[in-house]
C-alpha positions in Angstrom: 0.0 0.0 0.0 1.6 3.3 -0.7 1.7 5.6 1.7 2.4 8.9 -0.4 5.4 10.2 0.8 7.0 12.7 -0.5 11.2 11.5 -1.7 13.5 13.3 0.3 15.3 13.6 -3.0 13.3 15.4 -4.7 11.7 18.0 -2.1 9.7 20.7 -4.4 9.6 24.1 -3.4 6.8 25.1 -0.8 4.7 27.0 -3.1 4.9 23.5 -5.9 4.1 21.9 -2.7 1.0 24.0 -2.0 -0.4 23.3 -5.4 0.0 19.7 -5.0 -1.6 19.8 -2.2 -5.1 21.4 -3.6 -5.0 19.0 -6.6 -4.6 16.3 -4.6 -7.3 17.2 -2.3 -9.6 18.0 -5.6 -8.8 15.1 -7.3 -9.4 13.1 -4.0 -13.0 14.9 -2.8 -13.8 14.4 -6.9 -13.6 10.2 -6.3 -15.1 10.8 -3.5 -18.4 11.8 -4.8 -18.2 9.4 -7.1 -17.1 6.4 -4.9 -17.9 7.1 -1.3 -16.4 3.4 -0.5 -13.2 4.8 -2.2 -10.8 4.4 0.9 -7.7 5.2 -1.0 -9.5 8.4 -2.6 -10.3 8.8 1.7 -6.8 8.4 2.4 -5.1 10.9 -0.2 -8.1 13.5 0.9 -6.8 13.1 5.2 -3.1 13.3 3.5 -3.8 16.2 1.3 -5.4 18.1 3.9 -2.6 17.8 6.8 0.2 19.0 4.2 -2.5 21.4 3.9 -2.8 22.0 7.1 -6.7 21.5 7.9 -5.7 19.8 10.9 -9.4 19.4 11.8 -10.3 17.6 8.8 -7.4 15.5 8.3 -7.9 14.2 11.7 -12.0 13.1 10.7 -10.8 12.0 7.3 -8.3 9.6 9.1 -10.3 8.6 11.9 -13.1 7.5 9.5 -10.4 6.4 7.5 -10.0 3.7 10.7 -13.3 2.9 10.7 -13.7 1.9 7.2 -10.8 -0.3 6.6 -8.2 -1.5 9.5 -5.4 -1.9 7.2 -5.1 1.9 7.4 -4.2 1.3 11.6 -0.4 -0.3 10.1 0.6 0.5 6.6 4.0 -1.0 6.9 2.2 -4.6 7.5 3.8 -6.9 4.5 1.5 -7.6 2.1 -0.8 -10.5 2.9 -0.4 -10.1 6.9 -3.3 -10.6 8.6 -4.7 -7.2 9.9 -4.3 -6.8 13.4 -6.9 -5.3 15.7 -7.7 -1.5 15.1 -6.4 0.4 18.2 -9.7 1.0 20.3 -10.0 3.9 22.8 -7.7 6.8 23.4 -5.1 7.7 25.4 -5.0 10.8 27.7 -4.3 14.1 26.5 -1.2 15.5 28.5 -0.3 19.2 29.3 3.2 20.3 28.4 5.9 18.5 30.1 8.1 22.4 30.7 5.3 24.7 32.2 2.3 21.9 32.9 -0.2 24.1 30.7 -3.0 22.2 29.3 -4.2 22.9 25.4 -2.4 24.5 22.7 -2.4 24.7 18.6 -2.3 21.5 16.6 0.9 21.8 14.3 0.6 18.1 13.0 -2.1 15.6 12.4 -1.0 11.9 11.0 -1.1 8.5 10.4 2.6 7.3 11.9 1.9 4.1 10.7 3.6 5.5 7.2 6.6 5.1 9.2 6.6 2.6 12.1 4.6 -0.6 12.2 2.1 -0.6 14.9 0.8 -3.9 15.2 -2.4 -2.5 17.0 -0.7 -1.8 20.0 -0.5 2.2 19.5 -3.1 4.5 18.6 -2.2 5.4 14.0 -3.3 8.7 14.5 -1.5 11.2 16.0 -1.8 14.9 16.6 0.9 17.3 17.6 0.8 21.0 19.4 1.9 23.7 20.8 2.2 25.3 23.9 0.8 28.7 24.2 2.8 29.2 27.2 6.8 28.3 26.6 5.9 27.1 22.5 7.3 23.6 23.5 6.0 21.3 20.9 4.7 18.0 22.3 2.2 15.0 21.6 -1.3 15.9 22.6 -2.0 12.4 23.5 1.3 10.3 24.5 1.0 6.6 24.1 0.4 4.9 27.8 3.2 2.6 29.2 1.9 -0.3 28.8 0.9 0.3 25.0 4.4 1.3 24.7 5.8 -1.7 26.1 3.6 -4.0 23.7 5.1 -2.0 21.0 8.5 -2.2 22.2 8.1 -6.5 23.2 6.0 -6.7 19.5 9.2 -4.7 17.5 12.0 -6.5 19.6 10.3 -9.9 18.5 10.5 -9.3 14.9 13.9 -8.7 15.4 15.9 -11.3 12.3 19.6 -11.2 14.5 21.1 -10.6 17.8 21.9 -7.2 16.5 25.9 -7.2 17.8 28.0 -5.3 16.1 30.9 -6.8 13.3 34.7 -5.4 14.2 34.4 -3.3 10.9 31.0 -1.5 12.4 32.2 -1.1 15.8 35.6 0.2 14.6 34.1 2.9 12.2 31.5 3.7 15.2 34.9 4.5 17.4 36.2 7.1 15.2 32.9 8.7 14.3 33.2 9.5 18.1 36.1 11.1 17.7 34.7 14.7 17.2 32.6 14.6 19.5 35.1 13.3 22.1 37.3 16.5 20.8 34.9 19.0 21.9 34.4 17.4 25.0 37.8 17.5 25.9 38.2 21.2 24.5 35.1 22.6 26.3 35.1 20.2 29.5 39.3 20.2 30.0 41.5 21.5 27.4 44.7 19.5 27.3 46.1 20.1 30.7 44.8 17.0 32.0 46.5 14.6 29.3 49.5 16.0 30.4 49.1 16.0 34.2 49.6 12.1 35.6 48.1 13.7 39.5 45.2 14.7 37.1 42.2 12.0 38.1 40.3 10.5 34.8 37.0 12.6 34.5 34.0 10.6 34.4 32.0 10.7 32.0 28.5 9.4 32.5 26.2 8.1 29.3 22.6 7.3 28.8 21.5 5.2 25.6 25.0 3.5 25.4 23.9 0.5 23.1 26.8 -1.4 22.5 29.7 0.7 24.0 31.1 2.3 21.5 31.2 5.2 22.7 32.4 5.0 26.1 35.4 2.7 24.4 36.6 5.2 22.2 36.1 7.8 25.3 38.1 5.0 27.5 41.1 5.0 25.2 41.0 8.7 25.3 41.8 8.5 29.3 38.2 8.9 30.5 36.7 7.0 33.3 33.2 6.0 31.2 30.4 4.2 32.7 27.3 3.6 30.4 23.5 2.6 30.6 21.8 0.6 28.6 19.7 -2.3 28.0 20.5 -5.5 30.1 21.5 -7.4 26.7 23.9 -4.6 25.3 25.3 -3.9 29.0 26.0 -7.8 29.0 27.6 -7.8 25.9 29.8 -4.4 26.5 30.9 -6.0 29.9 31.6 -9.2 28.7 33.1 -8.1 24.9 35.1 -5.2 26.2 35.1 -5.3 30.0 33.1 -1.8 30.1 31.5 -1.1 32.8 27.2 -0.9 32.1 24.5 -0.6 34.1 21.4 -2.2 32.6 18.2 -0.2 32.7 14.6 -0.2 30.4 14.6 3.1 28.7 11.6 1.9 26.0 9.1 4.2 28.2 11.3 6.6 28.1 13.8 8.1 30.9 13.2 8.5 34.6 15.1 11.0 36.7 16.1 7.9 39.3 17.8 6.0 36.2 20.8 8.2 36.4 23.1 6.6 38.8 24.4 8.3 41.6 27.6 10.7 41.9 29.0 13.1 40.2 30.4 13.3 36.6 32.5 15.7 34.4 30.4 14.7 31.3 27.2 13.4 31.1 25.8 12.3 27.9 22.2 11.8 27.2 21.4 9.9 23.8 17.5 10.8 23.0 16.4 10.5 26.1 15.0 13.8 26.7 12.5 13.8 24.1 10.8 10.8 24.9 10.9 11.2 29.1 7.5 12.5 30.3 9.0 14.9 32.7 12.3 16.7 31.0 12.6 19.0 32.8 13.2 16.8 35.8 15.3 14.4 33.9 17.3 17.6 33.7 17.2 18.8 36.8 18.6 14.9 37.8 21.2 15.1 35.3 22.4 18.9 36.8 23.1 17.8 40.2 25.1 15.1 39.2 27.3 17.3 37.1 30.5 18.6 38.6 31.0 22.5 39.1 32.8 22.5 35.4 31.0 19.6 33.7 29.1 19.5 30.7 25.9 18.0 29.9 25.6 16.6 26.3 22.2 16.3 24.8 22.0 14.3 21.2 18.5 15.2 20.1 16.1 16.4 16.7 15.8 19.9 17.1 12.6 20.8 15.3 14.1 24.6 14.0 17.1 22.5 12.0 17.7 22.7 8.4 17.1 19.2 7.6 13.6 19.2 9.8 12.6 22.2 7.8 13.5 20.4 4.2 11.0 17.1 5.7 8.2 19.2 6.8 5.2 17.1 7.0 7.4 14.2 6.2 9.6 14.0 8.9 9.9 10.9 10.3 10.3 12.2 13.6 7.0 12.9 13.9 5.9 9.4 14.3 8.5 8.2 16.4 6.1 6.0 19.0 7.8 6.8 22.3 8.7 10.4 21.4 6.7 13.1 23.9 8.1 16.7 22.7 9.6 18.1 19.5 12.4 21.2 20.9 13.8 23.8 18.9 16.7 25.8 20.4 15.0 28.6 21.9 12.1 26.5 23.7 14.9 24.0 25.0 16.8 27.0 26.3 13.3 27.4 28.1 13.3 24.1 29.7 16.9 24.2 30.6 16.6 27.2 32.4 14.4 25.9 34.7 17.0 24.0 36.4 19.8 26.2 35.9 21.1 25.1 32.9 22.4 26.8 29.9 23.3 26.1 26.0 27.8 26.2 25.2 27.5 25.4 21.6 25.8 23.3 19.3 27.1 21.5 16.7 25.9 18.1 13.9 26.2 14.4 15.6 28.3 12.6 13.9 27.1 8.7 14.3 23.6 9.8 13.9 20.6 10.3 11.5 20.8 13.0 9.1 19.6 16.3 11.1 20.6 15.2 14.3 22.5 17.8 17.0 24.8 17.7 19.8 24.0 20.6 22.3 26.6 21.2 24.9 25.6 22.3 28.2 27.2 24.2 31.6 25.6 25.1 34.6 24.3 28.7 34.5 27.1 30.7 36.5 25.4 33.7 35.8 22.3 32.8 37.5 24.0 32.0 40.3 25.8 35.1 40.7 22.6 37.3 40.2 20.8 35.1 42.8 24.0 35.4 45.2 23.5 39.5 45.1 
C-alpha cells in the first residue's frame, strides 16, 4: 500500500508543494463523490489536507479512514499479513511537560503508521501541538506505558539477529566518536589533564549506550566511562570489552532515578529527553550530578534544523512512537533554564541520522551570581 510520501530527493519548493496539495485534495473529494467506499481516494483526501494543514479535517478523514478499513491502523504490514486489531479507545491528553499548561495549537495531524509498524498496539493517529505558554511542541495524547511496552516487546520480537555489532561497524562507530570526544575535551578540560599524571580520569557518564562504543573510544582517550543501557547490550559491553554498564529499560522513556548516583564531568544523554515524560526533571537529575565545570551533552532532533525544515510534514520524527516533545533551540533554552542550565555550543552528531544535534551544556554561572547578590 503506498503511503504517499514525498522523496526526500526530490523536495519541491513550498509553493509546488501548496499546489500539489489542492489538486490532490480536488482530485481526492472528486472520487469521492463518485465512490464514497473509495478508501484510497479517503486516504489521499486526510493526507492532502494535513500537508494542507486543515488539521481538523485530516484528523476526521483519518479517523473515518480507521473505521472503514483497519489496514489503514499499520501501513508497513507486508502484504498478505493478517490485519491486526484497530487500536480501540484513546489515550489521555497531556499538558506540556516544561510549564504543565493544558491545550495549545495543533501543528501536525497523521497516520505514523507511514513510518513505524504498529501492530495495534498504538493509537495510527497522532496529533501534535503547541504550547501557548513556553511554544514547547509536544504529543497531545502520549501513548500509555503499557501500550508502549507491547510495541517495544511486539518490535524486539520481529527482530531477524542478535543485533551485535561486526569489528568493521564497531571500529568505524569508534572514530565517528572522535569529534565529539574533541569538543568534549576542548570545552570540558582542554589538554592540561592529558598531560598532568596527579590529574584524576573525568568521568563521563552516558545514557542510551547500546553497545559501547562510545564509552570505548572515550576510554582509550583516558576517560573513566560508565554507560546505561539495555541489560543485553550492557552484557555484551561488559563481557566483549570489559566496560562497565548498568542495565536499565529506557523503551518508556527516561526517569530521573535512572541516572546513577555521583558526580560526573560529562554526562551524555542519547535521545532520552524527548521521549521522558517529565524533561525538565530528567534535567534537573542530570544537573546535580554534574560537577561545578562539567558538561551535559544532549544528542537530540531539534525541530528549527535545516534538515527538519526540508522534511516538513514528512519527517519521520514525527511518528516516532515513544517520542513526547519536538524542541527547537529557543524552547529548549526554556526548559533548561528551569533547572539552571544553559546552552555552550551546538554542533551536527556525527554517528547519527541526518539532522541530528549535539547541544553542549554548563551550569548557569550567571544565574548563580545574580541570585548570590
Amino acid at each position: 500500500m503506498k503511503t504517499n510520501a514525498i522523496p526526500a530527493s526530490g523536495l519541491p519548493l513550498p509553493s509546488t508543494r501548496r499546489e500539489h496539495n489542492s489538486q490532490r485534495a480536488r482530485n481526492a473529494r472528486a472520487r469521492l463523490h463518485s465512490a464514497p467506499g473509495d478508501t484510497e481516494a479517503l486516504f489521499e483526501l486526510a493526507e492532502a489536507y494535513a500537508r494542507m494543514e486543515r488539521h481538523d479535517e485530516a484528523r476526521s478523514a483519518h479517523r473515518a479512514l480507521l473505521r472503514a478499513d483497519g489496514r489503514y491502523a499499520d501501513l508497513q504490514a507486508p502484504e498478505g499479513e493478517p490485519v491486526a486489531t484497530c487500536f480501540i479507545g484513546h489515550f489521555d491528553s497531556a499538558p506540556c511537560p516544561v510549564c504543565k499548561e493544558d491545550g495549545g495549537p495543533v501543528v501536525w495531524v497523521g497516520n505514523i503508521s507511514r513510518q513505524v509498524r504498529t501492530w495495534g498496539h498504538l493509537d495510527p493517529i497522532r496529533q501534535w501541538v503547541q504550547c501557548d505558554t513556553c511554544e514547547t511542541i509536544r504529543v497531545d495524547a502520549p501513548p500509555s506505558p503499557a501500550a508502549l511496552n507491547r510495541w517495544t516487546l511486539e518490535t524486539a520480537g520481529q527482530a531477524q539477529s542478535d543485533g551485535t555489532p561486526d569489528i568493521q561497524s564497531f571500529n568505524e562507530a569508534l572514530v565517528g566518536w572522535q569529534t565529539e570526544l574533541d569538543t568534549i575535551q576542548r570545552l570540558g578540560f582542554g589538554v592540561a589533564w592529558l598531560n598532568d599524571p596527579e590529574t584524576p580520569e573525568p568521568r563521563v557518564l552516558e545514557i542510551g549506550s547500546e553497545w559501547g562504543s562510545f564509552i570505548a573510544a572515550a576510554q582509550w582517550r583516558g576517560f573513566n566511562p560508565i554507560g546505561v543501557t539495555t541489560a543485553d547490550q550492557a552484557a555484551w559491553a561488559t563481557a566483549s570489552l570489559n566496560l562497565p554498564c548498568i542495565a536499565e529499560d529506557l523503551s518508556t522513556g527516561l526517569r530521573p532515578e535512572q541516572l546513577p548516583a555521583g558526580e560526573f564531568d560529562i554526562i551524555v544523554l542519547r535521545h532520552p529527553i524527548d521521549r521522558a515524560e517529565d524533561p525538565v526533571q530528567v534535567l534537573g537529575a542530570a544537573a546535580r550530578r554534574l560537577a561545578p565545570d562539567g558538561v551535559l551533552v544532549l544528542q537530540m532532533a531539534l525541530h528549527d534544523h535545516p534538515v527538519r525544515r526540508l522534511q516538513g510534514y514528512d519527517d519521520p520524527q514525527w511518528s516516532i512512537p515513544d517520542r513526547r516533545v519536538f524542541f527547537s533551540r529557543d524552547t529548549l533554552e526554556v526548559a533548561l533554564a528551569r533547572v539552571d542550565l544553559r546552552t555552550d555550543q551546538i554542533m551536527e552528531a556525527g554517528n547519527a541520522a541526518p539532522g541530528t544535534s549535539l547541544v553542549f551544556v554548563r551550569h548557569d554561572d550567571m544565574h548563580d551570581l545574580m541570585a548570590a547578590e
